[in-house]
Biopython code that builds the backbone (N, CA, C, O; Angstrom):
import numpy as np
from Bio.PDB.StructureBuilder import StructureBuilder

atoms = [
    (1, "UNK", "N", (-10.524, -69.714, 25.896)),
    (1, "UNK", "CA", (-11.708, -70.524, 26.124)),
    (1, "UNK", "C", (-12.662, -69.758, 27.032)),
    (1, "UNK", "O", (-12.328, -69.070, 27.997)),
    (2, "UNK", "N", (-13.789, -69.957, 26.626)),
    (2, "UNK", "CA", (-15.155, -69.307, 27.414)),
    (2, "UNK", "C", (-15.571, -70.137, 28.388)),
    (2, "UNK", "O", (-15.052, -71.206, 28.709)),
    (3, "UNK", "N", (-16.533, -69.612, 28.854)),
    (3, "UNK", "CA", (-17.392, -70.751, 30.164)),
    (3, "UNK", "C", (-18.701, -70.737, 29.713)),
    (3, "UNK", "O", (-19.118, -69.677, 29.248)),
    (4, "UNK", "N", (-19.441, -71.710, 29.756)),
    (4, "UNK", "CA", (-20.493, -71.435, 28.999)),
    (4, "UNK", "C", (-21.688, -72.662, 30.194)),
    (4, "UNK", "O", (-21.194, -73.511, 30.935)),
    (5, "UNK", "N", (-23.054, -72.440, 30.081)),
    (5, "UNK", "CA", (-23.787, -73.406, 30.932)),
    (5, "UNK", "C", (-24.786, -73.632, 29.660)),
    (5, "UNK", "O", (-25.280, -72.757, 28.949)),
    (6, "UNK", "N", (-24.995, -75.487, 29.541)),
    (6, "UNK", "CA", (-25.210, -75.832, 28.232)),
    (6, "UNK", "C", (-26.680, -76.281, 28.948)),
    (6, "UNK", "O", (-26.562, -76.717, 30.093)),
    (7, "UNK", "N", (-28.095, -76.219, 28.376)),
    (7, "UNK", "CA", (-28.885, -76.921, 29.460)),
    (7, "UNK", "C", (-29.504, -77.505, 28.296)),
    (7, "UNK", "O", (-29.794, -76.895, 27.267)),
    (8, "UNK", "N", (-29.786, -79.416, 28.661)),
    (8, "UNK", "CA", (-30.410, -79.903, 27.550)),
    (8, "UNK", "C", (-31.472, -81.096, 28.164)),
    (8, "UNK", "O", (-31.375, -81.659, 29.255)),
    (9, "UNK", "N", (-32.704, -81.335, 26.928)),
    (9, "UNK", "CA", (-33.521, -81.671, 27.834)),
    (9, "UNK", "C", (-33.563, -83.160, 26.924)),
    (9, "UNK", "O", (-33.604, -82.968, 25.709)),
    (10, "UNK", "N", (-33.560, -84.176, 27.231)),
    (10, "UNK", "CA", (-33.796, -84.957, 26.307)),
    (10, "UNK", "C", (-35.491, -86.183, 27.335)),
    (10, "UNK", "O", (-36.079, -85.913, 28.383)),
    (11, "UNK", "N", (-35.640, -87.110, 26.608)),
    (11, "UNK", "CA", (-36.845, -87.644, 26.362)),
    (11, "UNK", "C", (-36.813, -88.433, 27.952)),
    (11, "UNK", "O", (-35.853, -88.697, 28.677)),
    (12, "UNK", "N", (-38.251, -88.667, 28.127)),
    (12, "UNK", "CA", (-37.522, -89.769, 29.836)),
    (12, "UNK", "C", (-37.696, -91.120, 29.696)),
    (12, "UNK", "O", (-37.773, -91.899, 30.646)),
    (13, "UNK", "N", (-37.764, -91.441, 28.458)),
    (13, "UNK", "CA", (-37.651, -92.974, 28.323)),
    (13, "UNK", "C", (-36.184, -93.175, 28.721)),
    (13, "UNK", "O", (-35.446, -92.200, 28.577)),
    (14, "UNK", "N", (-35.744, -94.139, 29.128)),
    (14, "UNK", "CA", (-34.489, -94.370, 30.102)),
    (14, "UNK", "C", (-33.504, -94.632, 28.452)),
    (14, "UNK", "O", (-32.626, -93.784, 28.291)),
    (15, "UNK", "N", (-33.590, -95.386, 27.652)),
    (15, "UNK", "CA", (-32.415, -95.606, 26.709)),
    (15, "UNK", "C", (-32.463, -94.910, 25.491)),
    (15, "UNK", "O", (-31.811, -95.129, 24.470)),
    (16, "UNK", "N", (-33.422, -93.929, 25.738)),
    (16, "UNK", "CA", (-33.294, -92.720, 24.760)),
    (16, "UNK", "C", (-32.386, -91.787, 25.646)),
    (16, "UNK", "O", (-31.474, -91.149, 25.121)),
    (17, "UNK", "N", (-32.608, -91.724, 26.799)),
    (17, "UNK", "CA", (-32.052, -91.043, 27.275)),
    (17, "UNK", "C", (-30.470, -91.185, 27.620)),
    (17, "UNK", "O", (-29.792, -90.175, 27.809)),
    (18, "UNK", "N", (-30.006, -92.286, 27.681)),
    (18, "UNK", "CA", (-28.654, -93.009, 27.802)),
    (18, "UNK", "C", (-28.292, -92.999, 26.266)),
    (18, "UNK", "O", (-27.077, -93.155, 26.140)),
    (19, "UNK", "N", (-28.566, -92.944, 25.754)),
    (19, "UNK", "CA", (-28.102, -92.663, 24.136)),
    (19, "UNK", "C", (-27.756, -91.238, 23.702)),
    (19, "UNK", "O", (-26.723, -90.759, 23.233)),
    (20, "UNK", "N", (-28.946, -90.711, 24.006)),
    (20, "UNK", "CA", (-28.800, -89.046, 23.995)),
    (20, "UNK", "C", (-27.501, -88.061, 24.380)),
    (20, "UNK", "O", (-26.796, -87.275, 23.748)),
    (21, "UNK", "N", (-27.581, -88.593, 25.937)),
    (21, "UNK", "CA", (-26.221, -88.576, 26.961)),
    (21, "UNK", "C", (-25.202, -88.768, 25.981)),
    (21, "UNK", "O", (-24.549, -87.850, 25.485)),
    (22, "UNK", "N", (-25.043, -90.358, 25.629)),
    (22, "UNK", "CA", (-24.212, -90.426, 25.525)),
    (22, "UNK", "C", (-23.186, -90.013, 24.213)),
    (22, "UNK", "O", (-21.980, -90.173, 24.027)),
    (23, "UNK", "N", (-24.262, -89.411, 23.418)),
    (23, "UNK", "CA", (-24.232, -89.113, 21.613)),
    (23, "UNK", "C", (-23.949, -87.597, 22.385)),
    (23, "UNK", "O", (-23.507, -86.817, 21.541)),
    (24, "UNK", "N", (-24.014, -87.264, 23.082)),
    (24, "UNK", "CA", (-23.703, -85.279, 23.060)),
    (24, "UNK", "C", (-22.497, -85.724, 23.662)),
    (24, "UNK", "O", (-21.567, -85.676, 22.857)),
    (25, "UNK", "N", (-22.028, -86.327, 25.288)),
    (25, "UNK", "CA", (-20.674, -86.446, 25.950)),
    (25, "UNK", "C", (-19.620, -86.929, 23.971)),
    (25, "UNK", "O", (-18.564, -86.325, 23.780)),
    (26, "UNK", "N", (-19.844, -87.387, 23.464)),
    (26, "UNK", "CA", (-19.027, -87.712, 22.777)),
    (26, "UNK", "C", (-18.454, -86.413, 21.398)),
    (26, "UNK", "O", (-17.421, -86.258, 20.747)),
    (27, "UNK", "N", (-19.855, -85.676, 21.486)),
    (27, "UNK", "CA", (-19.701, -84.424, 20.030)),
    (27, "UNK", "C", (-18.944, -83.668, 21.216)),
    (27, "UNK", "O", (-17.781, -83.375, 20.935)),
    (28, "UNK", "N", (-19.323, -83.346, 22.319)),
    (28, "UNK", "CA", (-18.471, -82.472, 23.372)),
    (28, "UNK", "C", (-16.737, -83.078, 23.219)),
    (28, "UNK", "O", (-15.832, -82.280, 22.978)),
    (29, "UNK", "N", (-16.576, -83.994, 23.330)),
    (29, "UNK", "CA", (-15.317, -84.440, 23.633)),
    (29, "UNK", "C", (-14.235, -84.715, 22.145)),
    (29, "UNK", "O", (-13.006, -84.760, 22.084)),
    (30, "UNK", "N", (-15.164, -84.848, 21.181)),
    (30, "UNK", "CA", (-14.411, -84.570, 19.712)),
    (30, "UNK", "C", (-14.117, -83.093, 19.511)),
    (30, "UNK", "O", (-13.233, -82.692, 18.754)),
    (31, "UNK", "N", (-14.873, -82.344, 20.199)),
    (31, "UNK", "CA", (-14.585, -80.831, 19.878)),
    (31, "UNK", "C", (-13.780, -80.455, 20.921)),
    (31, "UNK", "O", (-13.907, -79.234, 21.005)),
    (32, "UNK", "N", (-12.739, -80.989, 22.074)),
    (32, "UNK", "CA", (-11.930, -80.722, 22.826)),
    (32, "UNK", "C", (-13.035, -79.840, 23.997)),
    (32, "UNK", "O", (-12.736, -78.667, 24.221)),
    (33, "UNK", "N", (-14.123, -80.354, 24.619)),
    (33, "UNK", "CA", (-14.226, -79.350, 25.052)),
    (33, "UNK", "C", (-14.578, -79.828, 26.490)),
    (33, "UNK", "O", (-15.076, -80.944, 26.636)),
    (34, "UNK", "N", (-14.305, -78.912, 27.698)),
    (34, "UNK", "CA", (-13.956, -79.465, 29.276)),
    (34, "UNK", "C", (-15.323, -79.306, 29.370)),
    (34, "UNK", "O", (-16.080, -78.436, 28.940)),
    (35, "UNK", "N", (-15.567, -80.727, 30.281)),
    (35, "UNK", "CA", (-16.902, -80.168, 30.702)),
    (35, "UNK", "C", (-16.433, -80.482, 32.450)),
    (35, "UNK", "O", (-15.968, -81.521, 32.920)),
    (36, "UNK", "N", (-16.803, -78.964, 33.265)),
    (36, "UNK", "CA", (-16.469, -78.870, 34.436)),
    (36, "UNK", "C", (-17.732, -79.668, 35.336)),
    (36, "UNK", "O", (-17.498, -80.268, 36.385)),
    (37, "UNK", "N", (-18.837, -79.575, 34.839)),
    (37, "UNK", "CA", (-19.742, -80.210, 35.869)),
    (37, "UNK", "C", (-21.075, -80.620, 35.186)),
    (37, "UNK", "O", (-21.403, -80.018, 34.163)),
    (38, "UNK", "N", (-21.804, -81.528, 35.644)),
    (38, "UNK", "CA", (-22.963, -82.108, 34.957)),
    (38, "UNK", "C", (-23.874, -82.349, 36.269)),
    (38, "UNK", "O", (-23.702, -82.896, 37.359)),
    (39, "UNK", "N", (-24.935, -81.664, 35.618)),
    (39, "UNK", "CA", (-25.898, -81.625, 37.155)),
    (39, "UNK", "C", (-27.261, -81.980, 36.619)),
    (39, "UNK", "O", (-27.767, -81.289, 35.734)),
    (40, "UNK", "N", (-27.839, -82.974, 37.094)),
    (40, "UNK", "CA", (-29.400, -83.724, 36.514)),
    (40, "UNK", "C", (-30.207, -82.920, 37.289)),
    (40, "UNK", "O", (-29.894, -82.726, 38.464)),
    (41, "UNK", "N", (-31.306, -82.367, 36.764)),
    (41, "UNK", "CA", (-32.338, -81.486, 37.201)),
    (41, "UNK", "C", (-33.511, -82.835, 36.874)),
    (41, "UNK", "O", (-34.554, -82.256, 36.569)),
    (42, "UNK", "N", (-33.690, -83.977, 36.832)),
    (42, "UNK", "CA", (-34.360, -84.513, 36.981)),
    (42, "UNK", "C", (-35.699, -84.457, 35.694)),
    (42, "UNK", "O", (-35.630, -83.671, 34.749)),
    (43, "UNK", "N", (-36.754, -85.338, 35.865)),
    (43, "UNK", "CA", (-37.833, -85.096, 35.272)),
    (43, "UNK", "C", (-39.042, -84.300, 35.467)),
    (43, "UNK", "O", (-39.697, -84.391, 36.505)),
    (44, "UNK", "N", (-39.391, -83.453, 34.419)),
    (44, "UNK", "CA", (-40.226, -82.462, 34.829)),
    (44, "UNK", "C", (-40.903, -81.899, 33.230)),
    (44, "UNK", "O", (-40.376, -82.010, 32.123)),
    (45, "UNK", "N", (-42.082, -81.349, 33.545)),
    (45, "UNK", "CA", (-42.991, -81.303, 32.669)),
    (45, "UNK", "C", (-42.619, -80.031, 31.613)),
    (45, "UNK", "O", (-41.965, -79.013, 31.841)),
    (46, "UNK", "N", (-43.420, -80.570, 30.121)),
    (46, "UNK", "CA", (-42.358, -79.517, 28.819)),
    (46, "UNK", "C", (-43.852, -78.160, 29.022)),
    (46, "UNK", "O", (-45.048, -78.364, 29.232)),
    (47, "UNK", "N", (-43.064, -76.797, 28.840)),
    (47, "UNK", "CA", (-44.342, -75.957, 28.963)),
    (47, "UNK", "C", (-45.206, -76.070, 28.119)),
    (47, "UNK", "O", (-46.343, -75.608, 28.216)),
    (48, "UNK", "N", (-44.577, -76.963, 26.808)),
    (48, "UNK", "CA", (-44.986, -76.983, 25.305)),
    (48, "UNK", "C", (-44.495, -78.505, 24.697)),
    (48, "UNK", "O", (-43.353, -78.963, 24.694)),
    (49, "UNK", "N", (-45.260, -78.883, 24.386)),
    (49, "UNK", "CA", (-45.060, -80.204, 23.618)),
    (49, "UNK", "C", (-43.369, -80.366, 22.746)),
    (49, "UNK", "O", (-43.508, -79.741, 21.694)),
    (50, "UNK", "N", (-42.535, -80.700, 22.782)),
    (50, "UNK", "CA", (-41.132, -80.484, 22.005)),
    (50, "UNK", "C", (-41.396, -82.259, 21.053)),
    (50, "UNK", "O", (-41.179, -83.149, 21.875)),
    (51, "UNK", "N", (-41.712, -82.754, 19.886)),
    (51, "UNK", "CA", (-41.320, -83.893, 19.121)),
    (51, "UNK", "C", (-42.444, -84.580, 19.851)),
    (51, "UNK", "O", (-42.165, -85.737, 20.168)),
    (52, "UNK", "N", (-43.263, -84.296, 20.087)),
    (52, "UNK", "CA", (-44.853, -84.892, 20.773)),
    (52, "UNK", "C", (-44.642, -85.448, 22.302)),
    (52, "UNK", "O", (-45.358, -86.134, 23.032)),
    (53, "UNK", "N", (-43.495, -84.920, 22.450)),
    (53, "UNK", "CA", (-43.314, -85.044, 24.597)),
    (53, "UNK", "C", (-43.538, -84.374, 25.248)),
    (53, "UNK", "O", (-43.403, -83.196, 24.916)),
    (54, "UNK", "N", (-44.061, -84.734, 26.693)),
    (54, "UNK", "CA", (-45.194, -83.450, 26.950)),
    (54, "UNK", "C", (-44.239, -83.477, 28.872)),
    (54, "UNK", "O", (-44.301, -82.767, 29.875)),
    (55, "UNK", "N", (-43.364, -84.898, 28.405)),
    (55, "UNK", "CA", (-42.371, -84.926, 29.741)),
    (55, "UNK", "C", (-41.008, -84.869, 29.623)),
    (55, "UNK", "O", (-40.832, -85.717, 28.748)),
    (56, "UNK", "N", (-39.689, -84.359, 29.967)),
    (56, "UNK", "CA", (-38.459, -84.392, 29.625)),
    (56, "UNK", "C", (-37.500, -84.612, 31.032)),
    (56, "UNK", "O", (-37.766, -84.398, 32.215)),
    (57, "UNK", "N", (-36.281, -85.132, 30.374)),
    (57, "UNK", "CA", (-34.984, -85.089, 31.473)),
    (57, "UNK", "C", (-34.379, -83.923, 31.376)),
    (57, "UNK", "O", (-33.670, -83.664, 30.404)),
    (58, "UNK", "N", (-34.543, -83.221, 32.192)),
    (58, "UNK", "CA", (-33.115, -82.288, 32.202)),
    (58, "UNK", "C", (-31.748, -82.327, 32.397)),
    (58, "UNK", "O", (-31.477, -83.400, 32.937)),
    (59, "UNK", "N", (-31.067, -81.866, 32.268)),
    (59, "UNK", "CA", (-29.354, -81.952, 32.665)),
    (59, "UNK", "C", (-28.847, -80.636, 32.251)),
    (59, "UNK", "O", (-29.322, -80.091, 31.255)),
    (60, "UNK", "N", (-27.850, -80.049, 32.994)),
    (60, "UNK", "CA", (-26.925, -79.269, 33.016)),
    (60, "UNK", "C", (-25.842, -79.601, 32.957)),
    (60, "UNK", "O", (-25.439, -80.514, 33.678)),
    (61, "UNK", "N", (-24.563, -78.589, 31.565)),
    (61, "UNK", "CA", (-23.726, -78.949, 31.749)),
    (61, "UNK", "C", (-22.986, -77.322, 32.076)),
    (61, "UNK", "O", (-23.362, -76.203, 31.727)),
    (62, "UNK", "N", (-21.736, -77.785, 32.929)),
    (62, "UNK", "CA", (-21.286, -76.218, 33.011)),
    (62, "UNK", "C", (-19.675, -76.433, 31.771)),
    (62, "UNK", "O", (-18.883, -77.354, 31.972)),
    (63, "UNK", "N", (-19.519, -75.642, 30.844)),
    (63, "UNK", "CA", (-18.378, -76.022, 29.922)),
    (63, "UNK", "C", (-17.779, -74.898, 29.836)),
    (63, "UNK", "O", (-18.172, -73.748, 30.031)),
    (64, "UNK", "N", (-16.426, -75.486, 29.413)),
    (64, "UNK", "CA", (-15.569, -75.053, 28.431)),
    (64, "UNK", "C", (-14.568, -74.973, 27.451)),
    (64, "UNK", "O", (-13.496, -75.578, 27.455)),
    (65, "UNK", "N", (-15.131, -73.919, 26.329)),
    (65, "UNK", "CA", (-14.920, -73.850, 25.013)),
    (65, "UNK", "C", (-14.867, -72.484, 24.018)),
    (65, "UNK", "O", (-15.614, -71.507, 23.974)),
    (66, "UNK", "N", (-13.723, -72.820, 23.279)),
    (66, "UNK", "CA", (-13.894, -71.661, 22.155)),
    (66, "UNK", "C", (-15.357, -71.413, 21.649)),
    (66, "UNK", "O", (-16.295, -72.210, 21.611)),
    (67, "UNK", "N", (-15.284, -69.656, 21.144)),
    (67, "UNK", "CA", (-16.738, -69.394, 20.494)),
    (67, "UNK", "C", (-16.745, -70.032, 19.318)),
    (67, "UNK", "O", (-17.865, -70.115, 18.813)),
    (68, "UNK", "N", (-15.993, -70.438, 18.805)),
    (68, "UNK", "CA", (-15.946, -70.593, 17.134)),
    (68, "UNK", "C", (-16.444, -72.225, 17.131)),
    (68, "UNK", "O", (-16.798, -72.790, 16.096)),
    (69, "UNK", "N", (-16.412, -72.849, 18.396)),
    (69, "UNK", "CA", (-16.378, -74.420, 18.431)),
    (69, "UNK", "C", (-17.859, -74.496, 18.533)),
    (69, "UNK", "O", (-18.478, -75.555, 18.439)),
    (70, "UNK", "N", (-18.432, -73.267, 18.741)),
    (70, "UNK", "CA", (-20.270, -73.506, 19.533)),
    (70, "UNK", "C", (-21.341, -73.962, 18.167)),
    (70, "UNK", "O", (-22.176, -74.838, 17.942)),
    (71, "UNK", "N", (-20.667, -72.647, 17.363)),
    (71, "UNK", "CA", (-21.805, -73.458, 16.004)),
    (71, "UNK", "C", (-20.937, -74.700, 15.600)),
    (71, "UNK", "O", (-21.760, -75.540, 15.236)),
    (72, "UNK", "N", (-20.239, -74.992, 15.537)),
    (72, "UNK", "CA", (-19.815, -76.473, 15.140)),
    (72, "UNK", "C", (-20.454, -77.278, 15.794)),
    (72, "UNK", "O", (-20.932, -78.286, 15.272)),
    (73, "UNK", "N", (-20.608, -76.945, 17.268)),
    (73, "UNK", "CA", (-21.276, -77.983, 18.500)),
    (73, "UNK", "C", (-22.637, -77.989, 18.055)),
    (73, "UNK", "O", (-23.352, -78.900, 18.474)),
    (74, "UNK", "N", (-23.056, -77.248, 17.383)),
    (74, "UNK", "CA", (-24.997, -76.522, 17.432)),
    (74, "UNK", "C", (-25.296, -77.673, 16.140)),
    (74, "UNK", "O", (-26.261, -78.427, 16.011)),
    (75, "UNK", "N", (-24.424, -77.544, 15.500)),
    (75, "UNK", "CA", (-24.974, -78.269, 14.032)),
    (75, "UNK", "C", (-24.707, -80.184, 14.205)),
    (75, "UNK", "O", (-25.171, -81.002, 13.411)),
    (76, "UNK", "N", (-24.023, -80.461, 15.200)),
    (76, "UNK", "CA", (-23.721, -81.701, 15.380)),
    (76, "UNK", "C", (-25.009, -82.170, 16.031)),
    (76, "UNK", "O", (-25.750, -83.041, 15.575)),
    (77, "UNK", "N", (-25.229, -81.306, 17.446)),
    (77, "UNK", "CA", (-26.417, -81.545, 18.462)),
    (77, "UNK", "C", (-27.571, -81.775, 17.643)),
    (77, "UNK", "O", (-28.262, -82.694, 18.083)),
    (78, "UNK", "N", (-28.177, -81.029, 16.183)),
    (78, "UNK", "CA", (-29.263, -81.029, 15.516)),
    (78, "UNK", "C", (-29.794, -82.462, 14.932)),
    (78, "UNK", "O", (-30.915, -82.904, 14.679)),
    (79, "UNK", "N", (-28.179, -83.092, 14.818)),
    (79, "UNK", "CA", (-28.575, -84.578, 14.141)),
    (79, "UNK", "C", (-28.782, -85.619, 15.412)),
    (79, "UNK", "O", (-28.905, -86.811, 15.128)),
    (80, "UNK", "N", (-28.818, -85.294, 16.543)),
    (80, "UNK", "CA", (-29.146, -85.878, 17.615)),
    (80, "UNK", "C", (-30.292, -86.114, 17.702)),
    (80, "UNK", "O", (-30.958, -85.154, 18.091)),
    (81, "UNK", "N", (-31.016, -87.322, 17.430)),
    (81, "UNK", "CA", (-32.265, -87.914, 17.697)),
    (81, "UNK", "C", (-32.831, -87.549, 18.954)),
    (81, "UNK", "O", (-33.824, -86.825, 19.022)),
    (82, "UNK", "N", (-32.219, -88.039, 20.004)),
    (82, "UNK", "CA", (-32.894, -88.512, 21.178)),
    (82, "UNK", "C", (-32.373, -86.707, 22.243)),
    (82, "UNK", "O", (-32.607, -86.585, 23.446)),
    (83, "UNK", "N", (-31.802, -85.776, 21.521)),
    (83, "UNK", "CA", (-32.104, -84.683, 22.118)),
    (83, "UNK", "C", (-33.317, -83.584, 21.714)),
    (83, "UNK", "O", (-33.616, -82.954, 20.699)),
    (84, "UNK", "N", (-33.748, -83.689, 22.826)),
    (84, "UNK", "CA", (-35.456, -82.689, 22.453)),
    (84, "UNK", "C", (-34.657, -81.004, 21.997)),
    (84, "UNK", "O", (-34.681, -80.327, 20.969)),
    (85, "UNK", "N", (-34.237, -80.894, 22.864)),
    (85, "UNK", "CA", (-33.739, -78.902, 22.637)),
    (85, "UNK", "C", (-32.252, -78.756, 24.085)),
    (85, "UNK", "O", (-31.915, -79.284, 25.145)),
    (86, "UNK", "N", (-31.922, -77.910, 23.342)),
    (86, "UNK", "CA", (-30.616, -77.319, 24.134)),
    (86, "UNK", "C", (-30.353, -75.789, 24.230)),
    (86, "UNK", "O", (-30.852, -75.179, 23.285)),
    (87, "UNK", "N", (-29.893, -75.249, 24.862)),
    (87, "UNK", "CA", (-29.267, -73.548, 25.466)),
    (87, "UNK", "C", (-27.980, -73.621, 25.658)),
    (87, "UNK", "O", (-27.339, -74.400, 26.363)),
    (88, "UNK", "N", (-27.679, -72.863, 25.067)),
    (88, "UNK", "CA", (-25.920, -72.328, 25.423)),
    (88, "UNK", "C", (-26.156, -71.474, 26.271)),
    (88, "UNK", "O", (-27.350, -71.279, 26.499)),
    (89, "UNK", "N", (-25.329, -70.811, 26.899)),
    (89, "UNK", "CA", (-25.431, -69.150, 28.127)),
    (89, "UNK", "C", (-24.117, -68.989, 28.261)),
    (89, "UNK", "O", (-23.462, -69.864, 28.826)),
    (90, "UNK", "N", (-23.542, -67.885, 27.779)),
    (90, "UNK", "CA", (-21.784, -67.623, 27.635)),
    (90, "UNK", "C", (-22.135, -67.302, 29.324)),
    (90, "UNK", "O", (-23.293, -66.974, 29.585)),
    (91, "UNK", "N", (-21.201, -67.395, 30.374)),
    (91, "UNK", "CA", (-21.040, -67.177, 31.685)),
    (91, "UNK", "C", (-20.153, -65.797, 31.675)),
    (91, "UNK", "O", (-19.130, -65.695, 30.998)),
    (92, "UNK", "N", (-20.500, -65.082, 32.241)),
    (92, "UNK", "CA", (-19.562, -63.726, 32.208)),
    (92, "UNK", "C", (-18.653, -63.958, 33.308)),
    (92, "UNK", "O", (-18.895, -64.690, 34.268)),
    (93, "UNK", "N", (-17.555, -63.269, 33.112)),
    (93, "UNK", "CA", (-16.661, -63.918, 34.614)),
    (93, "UNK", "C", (-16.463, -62.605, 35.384)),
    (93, "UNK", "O", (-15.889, -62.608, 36.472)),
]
sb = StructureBuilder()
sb.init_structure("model")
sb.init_model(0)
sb.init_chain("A")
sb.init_seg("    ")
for serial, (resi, resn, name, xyz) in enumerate(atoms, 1):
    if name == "N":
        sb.init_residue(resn, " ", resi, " ")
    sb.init_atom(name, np.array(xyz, "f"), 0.0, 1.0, " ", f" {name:<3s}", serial, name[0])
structure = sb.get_structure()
């Protein structure tokens, strides 16, 4: 298993955003995968319009997971409505 820091920004309407949350904690946890820490970077402005939002939530997750599990994770995250965009970053140790 890798370490990886997942950063995702979803919408700041409050129950898009509790949906969002809660639709990724769940594709994370069908794919076996640890998530060591979750850190809210709060609301803050998009450099670029993402789905006509010009404001987003941030969150950090710090994980870990097999490489082979990431595009599985990538193609699940896509059918996620209420997530604007996401980053993987393999962590070097």
């Amino acid at each position: 298993m890798r370490k990886y820091e997942l950063m995702t920004v979803f919408p700041v309407e409050e129950e898009q955003f509790k949906q969002g949350i809660e639709a990724l904690r769940s594709v994370l946890g069908s794919f076996d995968v640890q998530i060591e820490s979750e850190e809210p970077f709060g609301d803050r402005d998009l450099a670029y319009e993402i789905k006509k939002k010009k404001k987003a939530k941030y969150v950090l997750f710090t994980i870990q997971a097999g490489p082979e599990k990431i595009l599985a994770i990538d193609k699940q995250f896509k059918l996620n409505q209420n997530l604007l965009t996401y980053l993987f970053i393999r962590i070097d140790e």
